[in-house]
N, C-alpha and C positions, 0 to 999 in steps of 0.2 A: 668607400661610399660608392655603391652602384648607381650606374645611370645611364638613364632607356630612354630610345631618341625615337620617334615613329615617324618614319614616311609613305606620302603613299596616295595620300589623300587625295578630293579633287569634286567634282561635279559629272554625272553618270546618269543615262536615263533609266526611266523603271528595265526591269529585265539584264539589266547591263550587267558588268562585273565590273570587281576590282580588286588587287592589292596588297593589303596595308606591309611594311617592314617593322621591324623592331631591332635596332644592333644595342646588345646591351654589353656594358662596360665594367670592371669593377665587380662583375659578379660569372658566375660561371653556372653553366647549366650542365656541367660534368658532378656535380658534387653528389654525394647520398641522398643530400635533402635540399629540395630546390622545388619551389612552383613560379609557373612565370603565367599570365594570362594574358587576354584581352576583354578591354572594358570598352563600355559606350555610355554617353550623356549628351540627350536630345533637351533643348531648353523647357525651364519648367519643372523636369523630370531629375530623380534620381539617377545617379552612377549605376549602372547594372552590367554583371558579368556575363559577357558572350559568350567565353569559351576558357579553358586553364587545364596546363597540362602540371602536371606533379609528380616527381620520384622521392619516393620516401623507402632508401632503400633498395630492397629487391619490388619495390610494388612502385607500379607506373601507374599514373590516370589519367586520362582526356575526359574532359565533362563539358558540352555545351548546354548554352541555355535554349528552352525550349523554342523558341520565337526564331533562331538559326537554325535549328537542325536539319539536316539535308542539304542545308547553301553554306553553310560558311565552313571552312577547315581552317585549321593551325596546322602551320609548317614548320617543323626544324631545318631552318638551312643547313647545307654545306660549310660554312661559316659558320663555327660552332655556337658562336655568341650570336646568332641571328633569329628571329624568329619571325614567321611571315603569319600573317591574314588572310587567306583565301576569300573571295567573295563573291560568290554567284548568285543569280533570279534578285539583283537585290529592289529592292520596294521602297518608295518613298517614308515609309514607316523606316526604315536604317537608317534615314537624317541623324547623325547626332556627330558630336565627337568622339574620336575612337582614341582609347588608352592603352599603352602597354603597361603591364606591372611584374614585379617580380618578388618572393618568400623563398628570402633564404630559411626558413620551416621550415618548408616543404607543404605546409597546411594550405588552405584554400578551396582547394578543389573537393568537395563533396559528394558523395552519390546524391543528395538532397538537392545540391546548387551549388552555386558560388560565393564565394563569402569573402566581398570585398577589403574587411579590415582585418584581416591576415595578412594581404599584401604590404609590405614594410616599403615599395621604391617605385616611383610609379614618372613617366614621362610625362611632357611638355601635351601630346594627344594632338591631332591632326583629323580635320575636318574633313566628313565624307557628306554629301548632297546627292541623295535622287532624287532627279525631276519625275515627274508622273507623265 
């Protein structure tokens, strides 16, 4: 049973940066077929996919969603089971909770989007706050 722990989180003014970790347990990002991403849920609002990386195989994917693009990256640590959040220019609009998730598929990650219910394992999620 896999299981992803995210830290990171915190309160950051607009423009600021941050962040996020993800050590994930129980599962391995060495395999053929693996996707791991990052989600977000601001109150009110659906779960929506920021960003998700996938190897399926010889074929790799990074996909962010559009609303990131240009500020945020996904990191493979050094520590193979780690995955980071990069987070720049961020904007009171980023309030939400942030998710890690993980498909041992490999599915997820689409040229179209993200597609949250393929992810099979998904962590506790750790609160990010920009003030304006």
């Amino acid at each position: 049973q896999a299981q992803l722990v995210e830290s990171g989180g915190g309160l950051v003014q607009s423009g600021g940066s941050l962040t996020l970790s993800c050590e994930v347990s129980g599962f391995t990002l060495e395999l053929d077929y693996y996707a791991i991403g990052w989600f977000r849920q601001a109150p009110g609002k659906e779960r929506e996919g920021v960003v998700c990386m996938s190897s399926r195989v010889s074929s790799d994917r990074t996909v962010y969603g559009d609303s990131v693009k240009g500020r945020f990256t996904i990191i493979r640590g050094n520590a193979k089971n780690t995955v980071y959040l990069q987070m720049n220019s961020l904007k009171p609009e980023d309030t939400a909770v942030y998710y890690c998730a993980a498909a041992d598929s490999g599915y997820g990650c689409y040229d179209h989007g993200i597609n949250k219910y393929d992810f099979d394992y998904w962590g506790q999620g750790t609160q990010v706050t920009v003030s304006s």
